[in-house]
C-alpha positions as CSV (number, residue, x, y, z in Angstrom):
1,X,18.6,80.9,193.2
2,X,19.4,84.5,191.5
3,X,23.0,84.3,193.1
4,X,23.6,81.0,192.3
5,X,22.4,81.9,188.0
6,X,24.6,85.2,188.4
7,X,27.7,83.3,189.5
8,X,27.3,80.6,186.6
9,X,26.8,83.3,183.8
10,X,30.5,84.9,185.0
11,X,31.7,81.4,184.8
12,X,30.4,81.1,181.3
13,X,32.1,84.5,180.0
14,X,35.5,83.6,181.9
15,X,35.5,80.7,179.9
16,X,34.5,82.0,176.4
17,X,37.4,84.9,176.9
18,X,40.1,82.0,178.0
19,X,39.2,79.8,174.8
20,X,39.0,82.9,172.5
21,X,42.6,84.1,173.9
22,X,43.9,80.5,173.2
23,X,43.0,80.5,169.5
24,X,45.1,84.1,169.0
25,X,48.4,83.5,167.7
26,X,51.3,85.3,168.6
27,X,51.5,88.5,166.2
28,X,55.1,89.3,166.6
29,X,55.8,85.6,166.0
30,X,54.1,85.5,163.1
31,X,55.7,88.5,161.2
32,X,59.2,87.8,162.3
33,X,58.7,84.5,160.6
34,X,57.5,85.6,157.1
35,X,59.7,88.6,157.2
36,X,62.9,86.9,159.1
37,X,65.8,86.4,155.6
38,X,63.3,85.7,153.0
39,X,63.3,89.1,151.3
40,X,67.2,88.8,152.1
41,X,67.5,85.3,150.7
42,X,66.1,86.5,147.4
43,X,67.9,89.6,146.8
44,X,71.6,88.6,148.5
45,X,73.7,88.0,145.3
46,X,71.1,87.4,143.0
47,X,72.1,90.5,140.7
48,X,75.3,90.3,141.2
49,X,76.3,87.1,140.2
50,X,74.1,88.4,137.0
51,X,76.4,91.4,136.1
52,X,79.2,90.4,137.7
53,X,82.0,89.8,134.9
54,X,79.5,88.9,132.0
55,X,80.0,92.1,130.2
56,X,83.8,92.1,131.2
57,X,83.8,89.0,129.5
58,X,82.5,89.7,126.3
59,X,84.5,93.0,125.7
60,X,87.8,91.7,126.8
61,X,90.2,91.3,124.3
62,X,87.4,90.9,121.3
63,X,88.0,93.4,119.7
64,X,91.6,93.8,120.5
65,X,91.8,90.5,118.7
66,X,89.9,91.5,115.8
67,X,91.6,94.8,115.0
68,X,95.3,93.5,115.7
69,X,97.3,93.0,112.8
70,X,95.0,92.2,110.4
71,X,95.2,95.6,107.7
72,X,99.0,95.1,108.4
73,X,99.2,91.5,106.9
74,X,97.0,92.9,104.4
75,X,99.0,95.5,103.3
76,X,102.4,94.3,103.8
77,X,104.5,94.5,100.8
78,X,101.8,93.7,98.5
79,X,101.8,96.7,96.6
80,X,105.8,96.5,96.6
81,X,106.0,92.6,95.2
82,X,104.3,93.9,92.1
83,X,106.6,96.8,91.2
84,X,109.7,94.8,92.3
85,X,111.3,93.7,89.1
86,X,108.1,92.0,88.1
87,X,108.4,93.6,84.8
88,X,111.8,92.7,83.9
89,X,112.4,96.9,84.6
90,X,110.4,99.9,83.8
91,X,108.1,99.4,80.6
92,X,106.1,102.0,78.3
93,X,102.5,102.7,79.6
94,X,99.8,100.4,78.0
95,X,97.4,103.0,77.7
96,X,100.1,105.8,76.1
97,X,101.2,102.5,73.7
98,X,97.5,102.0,72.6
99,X,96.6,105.5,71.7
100,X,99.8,107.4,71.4
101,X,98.1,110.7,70.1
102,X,95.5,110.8,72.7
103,X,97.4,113.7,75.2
104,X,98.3,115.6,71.6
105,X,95.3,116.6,70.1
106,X,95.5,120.0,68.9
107,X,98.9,120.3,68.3
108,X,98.8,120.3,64.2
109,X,99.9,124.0,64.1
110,X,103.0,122.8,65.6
111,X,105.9,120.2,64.7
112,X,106.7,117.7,67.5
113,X,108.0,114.3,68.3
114,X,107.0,112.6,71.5
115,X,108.1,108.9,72.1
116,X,106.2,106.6,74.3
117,X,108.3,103.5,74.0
118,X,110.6,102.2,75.0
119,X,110.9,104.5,78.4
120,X,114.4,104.5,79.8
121,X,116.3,101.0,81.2
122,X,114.1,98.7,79.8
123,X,115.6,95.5,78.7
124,X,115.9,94.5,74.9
125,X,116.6,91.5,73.4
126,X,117.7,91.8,69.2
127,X,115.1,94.3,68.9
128,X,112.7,97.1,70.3
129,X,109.5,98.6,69.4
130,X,109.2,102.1,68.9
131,X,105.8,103.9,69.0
132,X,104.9,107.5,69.5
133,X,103.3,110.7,68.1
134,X,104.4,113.4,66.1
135,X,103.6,116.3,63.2
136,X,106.8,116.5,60.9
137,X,107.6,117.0,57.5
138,X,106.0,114.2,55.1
139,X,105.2,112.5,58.5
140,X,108.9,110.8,58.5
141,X,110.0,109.5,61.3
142,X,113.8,108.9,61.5
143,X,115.6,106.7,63.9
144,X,119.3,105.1,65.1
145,X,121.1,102.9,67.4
146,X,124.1,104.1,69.1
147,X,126.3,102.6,71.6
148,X,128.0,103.9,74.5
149,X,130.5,105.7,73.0
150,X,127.7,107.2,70.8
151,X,128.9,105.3,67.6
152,X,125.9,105.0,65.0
153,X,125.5,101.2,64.8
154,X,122.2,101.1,62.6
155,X,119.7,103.5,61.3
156,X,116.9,103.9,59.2
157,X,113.2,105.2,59.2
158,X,109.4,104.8,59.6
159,X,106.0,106.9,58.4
160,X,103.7,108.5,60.9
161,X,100.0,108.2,60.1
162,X,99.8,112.2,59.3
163,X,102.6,114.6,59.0
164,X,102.6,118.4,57.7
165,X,100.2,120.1,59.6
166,X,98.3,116.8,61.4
167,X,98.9,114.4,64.1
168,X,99.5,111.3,63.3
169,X,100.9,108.0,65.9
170,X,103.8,106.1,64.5
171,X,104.9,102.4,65.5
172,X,108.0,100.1,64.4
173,X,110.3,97.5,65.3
174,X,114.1,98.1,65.4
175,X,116.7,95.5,64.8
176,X,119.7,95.5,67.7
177,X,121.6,93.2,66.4
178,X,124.2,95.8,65.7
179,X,124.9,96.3,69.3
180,X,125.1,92.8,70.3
181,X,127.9,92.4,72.7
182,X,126.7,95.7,74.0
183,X,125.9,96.5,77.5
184,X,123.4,99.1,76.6
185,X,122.0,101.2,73.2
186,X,120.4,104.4,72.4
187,X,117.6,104.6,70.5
188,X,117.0,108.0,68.9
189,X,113.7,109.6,66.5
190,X,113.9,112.8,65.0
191,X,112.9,114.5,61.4
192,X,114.7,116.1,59.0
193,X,114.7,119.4,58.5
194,X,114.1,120.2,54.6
195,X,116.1,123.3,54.6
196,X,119.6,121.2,56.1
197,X,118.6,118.1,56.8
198,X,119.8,118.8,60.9
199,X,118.0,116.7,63.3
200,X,114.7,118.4,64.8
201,X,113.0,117.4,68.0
202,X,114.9,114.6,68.8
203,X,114.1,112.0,71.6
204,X,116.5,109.7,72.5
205,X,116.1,106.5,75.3
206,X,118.6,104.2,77.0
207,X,117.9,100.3,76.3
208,X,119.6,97.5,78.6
209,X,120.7,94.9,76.1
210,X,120.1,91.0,77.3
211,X,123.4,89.1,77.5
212,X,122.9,85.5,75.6
């Protein structure tokens, strides 16, 4: 009766081991499939196709495009379409026109003449303003009209604002008509000297006479 209880209970533990061992996976199995390409399939390319040209993309040629030509248009001949002949030729500075005196103060202890218009090759029609500064004798301001050949076609004279020890601005209109015809004329100003009457400080300009 003992033997026959002994030989059941080993039964009973053979059979609890074989059931237990049944219900174990396989370890290896199970790690190669959770670790078999899944780490792989998440990191193969994914970055990549992230950086790959996207910066390259945005920096090529934007700039380039941006920078390329544009101050040139900008600039091009702007500056020079203004000073081209825009002006029918050179004329007297504004500034110098409206305040003729203003590089000349403190010069009354000294005679002078200094004409600020016309300048040089500007074009006339029948007549030309004259304006400038000066301290002469009794503030008189004489002028003429020459032509090429430095005939005297016209002449005459105009008061400063202060002569004889002040500065005073002067400003006139001359009549051309004389040198109608005329390719050019010379306007001269000057004073008198009391003593002869010789021309002091002159200032003379070239005029370009319009052709009607």
């Amino acid at each position: 009766m003992r033997r026959t209880l002994l030989v059941a209970g080993v039964a009973g533990l053979l059979v609890v081991a074989v059931g237990c061992g049944g219900q174990d996976p396989d370890p290896d199995a199970t790690d190669d499939a959770t670790d078999d390409g899944t780490d792989e399939a998440t990191d193969d390319g994914t970055d990549d196709s992230t950086d790959d040209g996207t910066d390259d993309a945005t920096d090529d040629g934007t700039d380039d495009a941006t920078d390329d030509g544009t101050d040139d248009a900008t600039d091009d001949g702007t500056d020079d379409a203004t000073d081209d002949g825009t002006g029918n030729g050179p004329q007297p500075d504004p500034d110098l026109v409206a305040d003729p005196c203003g590089p000349h103060e403190g010069r009354e202890g000294e005679a002078f003449i200094a004409l600020v218009a016309p300048v040089d090759d500007q074009q006339a029609g029948a007549e030309v303003d004259i304006v400038g500064c000066s301290n002469v004798f009794e503030a008189t301001i004489s002028y003429r009209v020459l032509d090429g050949d430095g005939r005297t076609l016209s002449d005459g004279f105009t008061t400063a604002e202060c002569g004889s020890g002040c500065v005073g601005a002067f400003h006139d209109t001359i009549d051309l008509s004389a040198a109608a015809g005329e390719p050019v004329a010379y306007v001269q100003v000057f004073w008198e000297s009391a003593e002869d009457g010789s021309d002091q400080d002159l200032d003379e300009r070239i005029v370009v006479l319009s052709q009607s």
